[in-house]
DRENMAR-991642 format. One record per residue (C-alpha): residue number from 1; residue in one letter; x, y, z. Coordinates in steps of 0.1 Angstrom, whole numbers, plus 5000, padded with zeros to 4 digits. Layout:
[NUM,"A",[X,Y,Z]]
...
//
This chain:
[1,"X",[5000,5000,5000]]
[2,"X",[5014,5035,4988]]
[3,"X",[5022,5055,5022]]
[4,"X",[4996,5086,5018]]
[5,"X",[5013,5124,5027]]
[6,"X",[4997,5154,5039]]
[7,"X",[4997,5181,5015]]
[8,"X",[5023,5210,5020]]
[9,"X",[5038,5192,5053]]
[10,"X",[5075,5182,5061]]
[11,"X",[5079,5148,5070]]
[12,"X",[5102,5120,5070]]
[13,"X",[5100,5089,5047]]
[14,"X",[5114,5052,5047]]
[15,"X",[5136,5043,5016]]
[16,"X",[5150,5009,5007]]
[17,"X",[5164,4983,5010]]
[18,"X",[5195,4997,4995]]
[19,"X",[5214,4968,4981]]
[20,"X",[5247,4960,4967]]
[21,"X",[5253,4968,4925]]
[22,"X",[5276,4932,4931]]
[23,"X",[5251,4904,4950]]
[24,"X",[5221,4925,4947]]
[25,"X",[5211,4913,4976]]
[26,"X",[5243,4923,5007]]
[27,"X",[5224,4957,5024]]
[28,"X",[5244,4993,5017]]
[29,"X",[5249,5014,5046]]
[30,"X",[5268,5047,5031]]
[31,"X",[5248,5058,5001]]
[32,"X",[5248,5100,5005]]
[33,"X",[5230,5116,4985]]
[34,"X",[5249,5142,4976]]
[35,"X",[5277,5117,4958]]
[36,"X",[5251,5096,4942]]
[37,"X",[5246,5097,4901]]
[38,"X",[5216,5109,4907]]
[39,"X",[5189,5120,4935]]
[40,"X",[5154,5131,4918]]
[41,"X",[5120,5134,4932]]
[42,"X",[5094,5133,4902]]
[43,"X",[5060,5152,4908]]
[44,"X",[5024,5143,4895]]
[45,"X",[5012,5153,4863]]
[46,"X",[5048,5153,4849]]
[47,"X",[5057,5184,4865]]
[48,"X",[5098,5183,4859]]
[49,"X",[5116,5168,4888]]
[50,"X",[5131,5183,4919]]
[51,"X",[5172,5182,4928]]
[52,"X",[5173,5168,4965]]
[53,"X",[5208,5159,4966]]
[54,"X",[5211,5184,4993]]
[55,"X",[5181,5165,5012]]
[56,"X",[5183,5153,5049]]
[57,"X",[5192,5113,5041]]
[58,"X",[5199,5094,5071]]
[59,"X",[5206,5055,5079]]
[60,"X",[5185,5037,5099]]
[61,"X",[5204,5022,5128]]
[62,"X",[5192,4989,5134]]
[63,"X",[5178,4983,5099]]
[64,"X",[5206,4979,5074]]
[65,"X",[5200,4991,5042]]
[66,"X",[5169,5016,5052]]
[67,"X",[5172,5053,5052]]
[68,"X",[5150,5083,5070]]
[69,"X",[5146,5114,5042]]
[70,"X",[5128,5143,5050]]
[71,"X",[5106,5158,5026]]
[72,"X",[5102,5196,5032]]
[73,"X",[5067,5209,5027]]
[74,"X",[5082,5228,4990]]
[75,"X",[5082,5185,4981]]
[76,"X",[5049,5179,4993]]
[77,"X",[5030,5211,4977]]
[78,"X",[5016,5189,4945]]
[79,"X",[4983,5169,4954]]
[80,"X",[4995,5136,4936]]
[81,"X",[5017,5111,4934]]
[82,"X",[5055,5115,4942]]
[83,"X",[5081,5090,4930]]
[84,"X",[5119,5094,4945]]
[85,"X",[5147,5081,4922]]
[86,"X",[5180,5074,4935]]
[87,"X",[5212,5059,4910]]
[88,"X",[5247,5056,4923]]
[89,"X",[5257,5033,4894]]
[90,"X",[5288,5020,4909]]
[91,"X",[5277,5015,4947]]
[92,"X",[5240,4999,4943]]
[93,"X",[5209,4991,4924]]
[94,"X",[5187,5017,4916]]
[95,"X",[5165,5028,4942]]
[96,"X",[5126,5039,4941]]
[97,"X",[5101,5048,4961]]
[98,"X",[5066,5060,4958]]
[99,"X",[5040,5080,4980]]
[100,"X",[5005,5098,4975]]
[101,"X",[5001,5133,4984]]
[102,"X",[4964,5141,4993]]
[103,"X",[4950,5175,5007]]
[104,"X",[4952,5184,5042]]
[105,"X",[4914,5178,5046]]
[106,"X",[4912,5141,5033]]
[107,"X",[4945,5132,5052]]
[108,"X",[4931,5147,5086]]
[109,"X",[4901,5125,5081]]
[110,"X",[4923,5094,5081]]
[111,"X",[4945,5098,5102]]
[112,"X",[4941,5130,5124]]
[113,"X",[4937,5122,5169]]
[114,"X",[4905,5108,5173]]
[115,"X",[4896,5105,5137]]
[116,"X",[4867,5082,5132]]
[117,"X",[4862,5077,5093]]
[118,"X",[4838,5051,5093]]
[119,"X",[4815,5064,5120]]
[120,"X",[4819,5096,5100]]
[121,"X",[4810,5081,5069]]
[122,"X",[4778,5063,5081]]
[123,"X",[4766,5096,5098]]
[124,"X",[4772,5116,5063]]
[125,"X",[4751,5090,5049]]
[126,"X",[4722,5091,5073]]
[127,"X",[4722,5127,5065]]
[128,"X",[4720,5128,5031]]
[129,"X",[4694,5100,5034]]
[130,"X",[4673,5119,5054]]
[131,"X",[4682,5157,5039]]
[132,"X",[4668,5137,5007]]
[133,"X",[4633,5136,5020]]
[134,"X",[4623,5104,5003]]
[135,"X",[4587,5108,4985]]
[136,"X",[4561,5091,5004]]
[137,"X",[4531,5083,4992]]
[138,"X",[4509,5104,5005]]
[139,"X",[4534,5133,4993]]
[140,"X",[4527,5115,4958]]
[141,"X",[4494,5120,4964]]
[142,"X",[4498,5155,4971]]
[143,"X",[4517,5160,4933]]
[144,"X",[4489,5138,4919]]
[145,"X",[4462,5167,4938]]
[146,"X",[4482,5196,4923]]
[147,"X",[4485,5179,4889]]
[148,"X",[4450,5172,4885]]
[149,"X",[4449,5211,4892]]
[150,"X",[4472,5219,4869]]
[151,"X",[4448,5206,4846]]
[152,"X",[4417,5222,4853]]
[153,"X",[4433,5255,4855]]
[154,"X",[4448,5246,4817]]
[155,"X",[4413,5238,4809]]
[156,"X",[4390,5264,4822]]
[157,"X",[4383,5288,4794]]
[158,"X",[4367,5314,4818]]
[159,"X",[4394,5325,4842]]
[160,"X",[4419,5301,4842]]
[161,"X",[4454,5298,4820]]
[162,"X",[4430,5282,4791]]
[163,"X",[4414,5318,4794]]
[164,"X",[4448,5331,4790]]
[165,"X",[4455,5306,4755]]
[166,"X",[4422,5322,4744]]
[167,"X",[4433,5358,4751]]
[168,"X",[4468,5348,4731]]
[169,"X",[4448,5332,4704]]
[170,"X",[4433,5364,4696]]
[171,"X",[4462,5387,4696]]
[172,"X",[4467,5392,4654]]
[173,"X",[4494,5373,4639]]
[174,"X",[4499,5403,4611]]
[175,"X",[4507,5442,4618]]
[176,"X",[4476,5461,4608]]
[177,"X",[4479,5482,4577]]
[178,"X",[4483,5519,4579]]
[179,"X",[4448,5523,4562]]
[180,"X",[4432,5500,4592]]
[181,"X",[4445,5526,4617]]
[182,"X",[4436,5551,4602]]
[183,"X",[4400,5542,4604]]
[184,"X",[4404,5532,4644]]
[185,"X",[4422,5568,4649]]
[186,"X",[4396,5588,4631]]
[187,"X",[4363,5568,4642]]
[188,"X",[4375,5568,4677]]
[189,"X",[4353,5590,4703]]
[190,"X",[4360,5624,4706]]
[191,"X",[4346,5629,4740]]
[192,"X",[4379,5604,4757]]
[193,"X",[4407,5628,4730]]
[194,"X",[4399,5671,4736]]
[195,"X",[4431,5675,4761]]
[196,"X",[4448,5707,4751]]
[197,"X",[4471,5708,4717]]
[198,"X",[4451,5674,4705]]
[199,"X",[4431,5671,4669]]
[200,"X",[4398,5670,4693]]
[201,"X",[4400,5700,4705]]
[202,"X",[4405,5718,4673]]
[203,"X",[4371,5698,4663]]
[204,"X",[4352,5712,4694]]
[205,"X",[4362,5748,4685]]
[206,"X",[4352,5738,4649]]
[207,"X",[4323,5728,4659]]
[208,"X",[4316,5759,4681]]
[209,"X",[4323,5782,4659]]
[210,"X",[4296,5764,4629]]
[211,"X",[4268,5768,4661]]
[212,"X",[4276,5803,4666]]
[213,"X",[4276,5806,4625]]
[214,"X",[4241,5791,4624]]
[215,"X",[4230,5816,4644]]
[216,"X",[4246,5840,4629]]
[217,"X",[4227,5830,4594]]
[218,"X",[4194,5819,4609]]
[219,"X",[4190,5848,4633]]
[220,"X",[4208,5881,4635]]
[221,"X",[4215,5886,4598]]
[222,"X",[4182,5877,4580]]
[223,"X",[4157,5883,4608]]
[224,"X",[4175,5922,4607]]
[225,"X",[4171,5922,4570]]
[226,"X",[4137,5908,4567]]
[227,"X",[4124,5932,4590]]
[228,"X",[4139,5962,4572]]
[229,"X",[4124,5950,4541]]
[230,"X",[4089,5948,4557]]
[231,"X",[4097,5981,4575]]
[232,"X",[4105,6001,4540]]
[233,"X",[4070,5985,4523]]
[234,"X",[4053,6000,4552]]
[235,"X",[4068,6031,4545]]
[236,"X",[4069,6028,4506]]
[237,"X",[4030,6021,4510]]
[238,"X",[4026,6053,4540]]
[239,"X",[4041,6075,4508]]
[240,"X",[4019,6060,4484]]
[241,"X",[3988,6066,4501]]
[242,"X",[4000,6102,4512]]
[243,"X",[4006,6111,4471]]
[244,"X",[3973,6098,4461]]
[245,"X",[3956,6126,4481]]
[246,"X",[3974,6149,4459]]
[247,"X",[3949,6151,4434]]
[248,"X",[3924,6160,4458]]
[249,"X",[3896,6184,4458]]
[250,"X",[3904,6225,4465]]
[251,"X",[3908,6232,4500]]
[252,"X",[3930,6202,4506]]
[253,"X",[3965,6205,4521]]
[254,"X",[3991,6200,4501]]
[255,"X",[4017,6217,4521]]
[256,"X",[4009,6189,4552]]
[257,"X",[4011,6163,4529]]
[258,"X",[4046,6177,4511]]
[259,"X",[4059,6177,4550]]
[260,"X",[4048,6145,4557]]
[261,"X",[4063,6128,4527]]
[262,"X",[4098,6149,4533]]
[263,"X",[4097,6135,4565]]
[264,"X",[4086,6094,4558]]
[265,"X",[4117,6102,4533]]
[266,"X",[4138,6113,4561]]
[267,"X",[4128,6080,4581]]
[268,"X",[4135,6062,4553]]
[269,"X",[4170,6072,4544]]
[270,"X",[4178,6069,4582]]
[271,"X",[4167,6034,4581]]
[272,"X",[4189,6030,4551]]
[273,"X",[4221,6042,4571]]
[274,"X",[4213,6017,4597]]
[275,"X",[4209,5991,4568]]
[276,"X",[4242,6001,4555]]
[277,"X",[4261,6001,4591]]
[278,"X",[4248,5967,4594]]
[279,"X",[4260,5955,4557]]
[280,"X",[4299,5969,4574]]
[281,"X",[4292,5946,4602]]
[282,"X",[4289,5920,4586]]
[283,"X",[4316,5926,4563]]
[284,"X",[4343,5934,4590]]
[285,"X",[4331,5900,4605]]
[286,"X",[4343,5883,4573]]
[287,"X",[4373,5905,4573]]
[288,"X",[4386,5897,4603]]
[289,"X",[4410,5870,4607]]
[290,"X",[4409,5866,4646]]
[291,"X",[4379,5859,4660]]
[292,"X",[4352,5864,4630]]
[293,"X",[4343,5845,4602]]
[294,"X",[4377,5851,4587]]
[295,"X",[4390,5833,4618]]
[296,"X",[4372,5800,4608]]
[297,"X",[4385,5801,4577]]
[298,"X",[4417,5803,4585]]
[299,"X",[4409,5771,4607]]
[300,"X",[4393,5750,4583]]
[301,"X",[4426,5762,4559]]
[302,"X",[4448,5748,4585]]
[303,"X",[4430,5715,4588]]
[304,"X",[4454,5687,4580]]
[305,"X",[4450,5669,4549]]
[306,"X",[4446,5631,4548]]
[307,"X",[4483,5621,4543]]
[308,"X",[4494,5642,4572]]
[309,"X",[4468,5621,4592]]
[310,"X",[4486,5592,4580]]
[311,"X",[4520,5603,4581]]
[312,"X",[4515,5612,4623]]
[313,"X",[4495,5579,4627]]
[314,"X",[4521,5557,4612]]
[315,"X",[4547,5581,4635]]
[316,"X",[4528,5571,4668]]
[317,"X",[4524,5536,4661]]
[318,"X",[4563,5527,4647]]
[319,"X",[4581,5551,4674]]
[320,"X",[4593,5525,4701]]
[321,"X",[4580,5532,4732]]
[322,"X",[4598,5543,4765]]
[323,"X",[4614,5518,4786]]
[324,"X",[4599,5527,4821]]
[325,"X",[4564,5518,4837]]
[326,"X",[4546,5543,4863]]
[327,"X",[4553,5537,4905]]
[328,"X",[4526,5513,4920]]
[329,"X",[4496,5531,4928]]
[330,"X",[4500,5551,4898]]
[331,"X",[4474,5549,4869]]
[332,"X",[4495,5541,4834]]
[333,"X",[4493,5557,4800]]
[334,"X",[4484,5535,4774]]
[335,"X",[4520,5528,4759]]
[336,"X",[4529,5518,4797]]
[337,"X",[4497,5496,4802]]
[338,"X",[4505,5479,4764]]
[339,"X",[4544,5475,4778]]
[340,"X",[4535,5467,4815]]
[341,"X",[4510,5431,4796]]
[342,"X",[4539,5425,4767]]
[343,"X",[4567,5421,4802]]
[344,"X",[4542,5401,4822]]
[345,"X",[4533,5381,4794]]
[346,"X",[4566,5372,4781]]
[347,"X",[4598,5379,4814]]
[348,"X",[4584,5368,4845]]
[349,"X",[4597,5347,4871]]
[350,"X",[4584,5333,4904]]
[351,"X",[4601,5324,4937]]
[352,"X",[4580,5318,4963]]
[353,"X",[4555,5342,4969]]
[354,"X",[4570,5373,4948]]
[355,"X",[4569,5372,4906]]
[356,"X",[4592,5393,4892]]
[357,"X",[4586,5412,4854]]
[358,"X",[4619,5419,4837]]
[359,"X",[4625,5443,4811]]
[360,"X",[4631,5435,4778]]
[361,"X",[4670,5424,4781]]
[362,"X",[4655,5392,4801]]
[363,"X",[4674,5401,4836]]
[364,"X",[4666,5441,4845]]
[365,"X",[4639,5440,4872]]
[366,"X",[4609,5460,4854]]
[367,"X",[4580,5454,4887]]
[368,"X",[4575,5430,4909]]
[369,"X",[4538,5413,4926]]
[370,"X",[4532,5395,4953]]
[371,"X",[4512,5362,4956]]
[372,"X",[4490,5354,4981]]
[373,"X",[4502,5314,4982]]
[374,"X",[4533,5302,4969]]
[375,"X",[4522,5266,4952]]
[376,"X",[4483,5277,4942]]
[377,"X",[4478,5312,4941]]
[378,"X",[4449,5329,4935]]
[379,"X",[4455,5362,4935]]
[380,"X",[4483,5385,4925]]
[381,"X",[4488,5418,4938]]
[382,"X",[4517,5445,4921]]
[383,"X",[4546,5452,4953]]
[384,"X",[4568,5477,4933]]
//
C-alpha cells in the first residue's frame, strides 16, 4: 500500500532496501545523496523533477540498508503522486520509492487524533438520506392533487390559464395596415381625446364656431334684414297713400302732405344708414382674421389633409415606446399599460411568493407582485 502524505507538510520517509550493485542482495549502509549519480524526486502530472541531493538522508540504525529522508513541505506542495529516484551506478541498484500526496482535509480525516472515518462516513450518509426527503406516498398524492389542478386550471376557458391561451389566440398574427389605423384613429370618440394641443379640441372649436355661424345665418343677419324690408314696404305704401291725396279736391292741404312725405323720406333714408352700418358689420366679421368669420377660415385652411393624418398615425404607432412603467399606485398611459402586459406576458419569474417582470434584456427588474400562496395562488397583487 502507497504511504499517503499530507499536503504542503514536512515529514520523514522510509527508503529501501539499499542493496549492493555486486550480490544484489548484501544491504548498503553509506549511500549519500549528495555523491550519488543521481537523487530526483518526480511530481504528479509530469511536473519536471526536483534536485534533492542536498536532502536530509539518514541511515537507519538497526535496519541495514533503510534510510529516513525528509521531505520539506516545497516536496509535498503537488496533490499527487511522488516517485523518488535514487542511482549511484557504481555502489547499488537503483533505488525507488513511491508515496501519494492528498489534501490536508482528506488526510486529517484518516488519520488526524481521534479521527473516526467510518463512523463519520455512516453519519454523512444518514444525513444525506434523510436531507433527501424520500417521496412518500401520500406526498405522491399530494403531486397527483396539484396535477390534476394543473389541469383544470389549463382547461377552464373562463378565468383560468386556458382563458389566458384564448386571450393569446386572439392577439393578430399580422401588423395592421396603415389604412386600418387610420379608420380606428379617426372613428374613435372624441369625448375620451379634447386635452389641450390634440386634433379633438380643434374639432370642438370647429364645431363651436359652425353653432355660433348658424346663428349667425338663421337669426341676427336675415331676421335684421327681413324686418327692414317689411319696415321700407310699410313706408313705401305710408308715401303711396300720402301722394294719392294729391289730386284731391280744392281746400285740401298739400303743404301737410309735402311735410309728411319729406319726413317718411327722412325715416327712410335713416333706416337705410342703419341698413348700411349693418352690411359693414357683417363685412368686417368676414374680414377679420381673429375671432370672425375670417377666423374659421383660417381654421378649416389649416385643417390637416389626409396624408398628414397618416403620416403622424404611422409616426405614433412605429416610434418604440419608453422603457419605464409608472410607481405602483399610479394609473398608466396606454403605451405603459401595452408595455407593462407584453413584460408580464413574456419575462416573468416566480420564487416563492413574489413574481418578478423583467425588462426586455430578460434580467433588469421592470416590477415585481406578490402572491397570496406560493404553490396555488389565486390572487396576485403588484409590490413595486
Amino acid at each position: 500500500m502507497v504511504q499517503l502524505l499530507r499536503q504542503s507538510t514536512e515529514i520523514k520517509v522510509r527508503v529501501g532496501p539499499v542493496v549492493a550493485v555486486g550480490d544484489a542482495f548484501t544491504p548498503v549502509t553509506t549511500l549519500n545523496l549528495g555523491t550519488a549519480d543521481e537523487a530526483e524526486l518526480l511530481k504528479a502530472d509530469g511536473a519536471a523533477t526536483v534536485d534533492i541531493s542536498g536532502a536530509t538522508f539518514a541511515a537507519v540504525t538497526g535496519a541495514d540498508g533503510y534510510y529516513d529522508l525528509t521531505l520539506t513541505t516545497s516536496l509535498t506542495d503537488t496533490v499527487g503522486t511522488v516517485d523518488i529516484a535514487i542511482n549511484d551506478d557504481s555502489l547499488c541498484l537503483p533505488v525507488r520509492a513511491s508515496f501519494q500526496v492528498v489534501e490536508e482535509a482528506v488526510f486529517d480525516f484518516l488519520y488526524a487524533s481521534g479521527a473516526t472515518p467510518l463512523a463519520d462516513v455512516n453519519t454523512e450518509a444518514d444525513t444525506a438520506i434523510s436531507d433527501a426527503a424520500l417521496a412518500t406516498a401520500a406526498a405522491l398524492a399530494t403531486v397527483d392533487t396539484v396535477v390534476d389542478g394543473i389541469q383544470n386550471d389549463l382547461s377552464n376557458g373562463t378565468d383560468g390559464l386556458g382563458a389566458l391561451k384564448t386571450l393569446l389566440d386572439a392577439i393578430p398574427t399580422s401588423n395592421p395596415t396603415a389604412a386600418a389605423i387610420a379608420d380606428q384613429v379617426w372613428d374613435e370618440a372624441q369625448s375620451g381625446h379634447v386635452s389641450a394641443g390634440s386634433f379633438g379640441e380643434l374639432a370642438v372649436e370647429i364645431a363651436a364656431i359652425l353653432v355660433d355661424t348658424n346663428g349667425l345665418q338663421s337669426d341676427d343677419v336675415p331676421g335684421t334684414l327681413s324686418t327692414i324690408a317689411g319696415y321700407i314696404d310699410t313706408e313705401v305704401a305710408a308715401i303711396k297713400a300720402a301722394t294719392d291725396t294729391l289730386g284731391s279736391p280744392a281746400g285740401a292741404s298739400h303743404a301737410a302732405d309735402i311735410a309728411a312725405i319729406k319726413a317718411e323720406t327722412a325715416s327712410i333714408e335713416g333706416k337705410v344708414d342703419t341698413l348700411d352700418t349693418v352690411a359693414d358689420g357683417i363685412q368686417s366679421d368676414l374680414d377679420n382674421a381673429t375671432d370672425g368669420l375670417g377666423a374659421l377660415k383660417t381654421l378649416i385652411d389649416a385643417l390637416p389633409s389626409a396624408a398628414d393624418v397618416n403620416a403622424q398615425v404611422d409616426s405614433a404607432f412605429t416610434t418604440q415606446m419608453a422603457d419605464s412603467v409608472p410607481a405602483d399606485g399610479a394609473i398608466p398611459t396606454r403605451e405603459q399599460a401595452i408595455y407593462m402586459i407584453n413584460q408580464f406576458l413574456m419575462e416573468r419569474a416566480v420564487s416563492g411568493t413574489t413574481l418578478t417582470v423583467r425588462k426586455v434584456d430578460g434580467s433588469t427588474a421592470l416590477m415585481t407582485f406578490t402572491l397570496n400562496d406560493a404553490d396555488n395562488p389565486t390572487e396576485v397583487t403588484r409590490a413595486s
